[in-house]
C-alpha positions as CSV (number, residue, x, y, z in Angstrom):
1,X,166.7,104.3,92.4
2,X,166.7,101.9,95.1
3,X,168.2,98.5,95.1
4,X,164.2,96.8,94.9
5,X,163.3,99.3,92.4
6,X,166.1,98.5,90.1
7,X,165.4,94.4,90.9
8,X,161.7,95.2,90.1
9,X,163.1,97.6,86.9
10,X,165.2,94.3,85.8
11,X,162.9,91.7,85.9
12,X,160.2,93.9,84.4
13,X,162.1,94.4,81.2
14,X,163.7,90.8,81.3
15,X,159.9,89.5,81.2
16,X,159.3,92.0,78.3
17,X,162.5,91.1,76.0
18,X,161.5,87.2,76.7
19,X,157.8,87.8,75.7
20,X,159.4,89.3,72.4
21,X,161.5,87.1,72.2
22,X,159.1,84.0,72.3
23,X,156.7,86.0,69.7
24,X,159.2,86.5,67.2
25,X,161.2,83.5,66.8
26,X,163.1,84.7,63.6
27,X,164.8,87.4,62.7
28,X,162.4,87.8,60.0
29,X,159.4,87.7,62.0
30,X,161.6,90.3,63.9
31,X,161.8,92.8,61.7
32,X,157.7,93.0,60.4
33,X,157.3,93.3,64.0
34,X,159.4,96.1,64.0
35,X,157.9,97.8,61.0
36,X,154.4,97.0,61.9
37,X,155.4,99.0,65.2
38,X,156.9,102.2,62.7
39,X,153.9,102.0,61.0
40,X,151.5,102.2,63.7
41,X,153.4,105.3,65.0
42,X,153.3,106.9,61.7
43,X,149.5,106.1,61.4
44,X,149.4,107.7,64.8
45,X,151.2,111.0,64.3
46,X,149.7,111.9,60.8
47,X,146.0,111.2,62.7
48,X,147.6,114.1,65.2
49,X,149.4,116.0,62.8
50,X,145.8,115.8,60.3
């Protein structure tokens, strides 16, 4: 990668971590995130898999 992509690569995912970060401001709030994430995948592949 080139030195801009890997700035542009940076800043991309810094400005993705602070969105997540400002969305789920405990770890609780964290973790239901996370699981309503596993559960939407799930939801996905049995819909594939079915």
């Amino acid at each position: 990668m080139t030195n801009s992509k890997t700035k542009a690569f940076t800043a991309i995912i810094l400005s993705a971590f602070a969105m997540l970060a400002a969305a789920c401001n405990t770890v609780e709030g964290v973790g239901q995130d996370l699981e309503s994430a596993g559960d939407a995948a799930e939801r996905t592949t049995d819909e594939i898999a079915n």
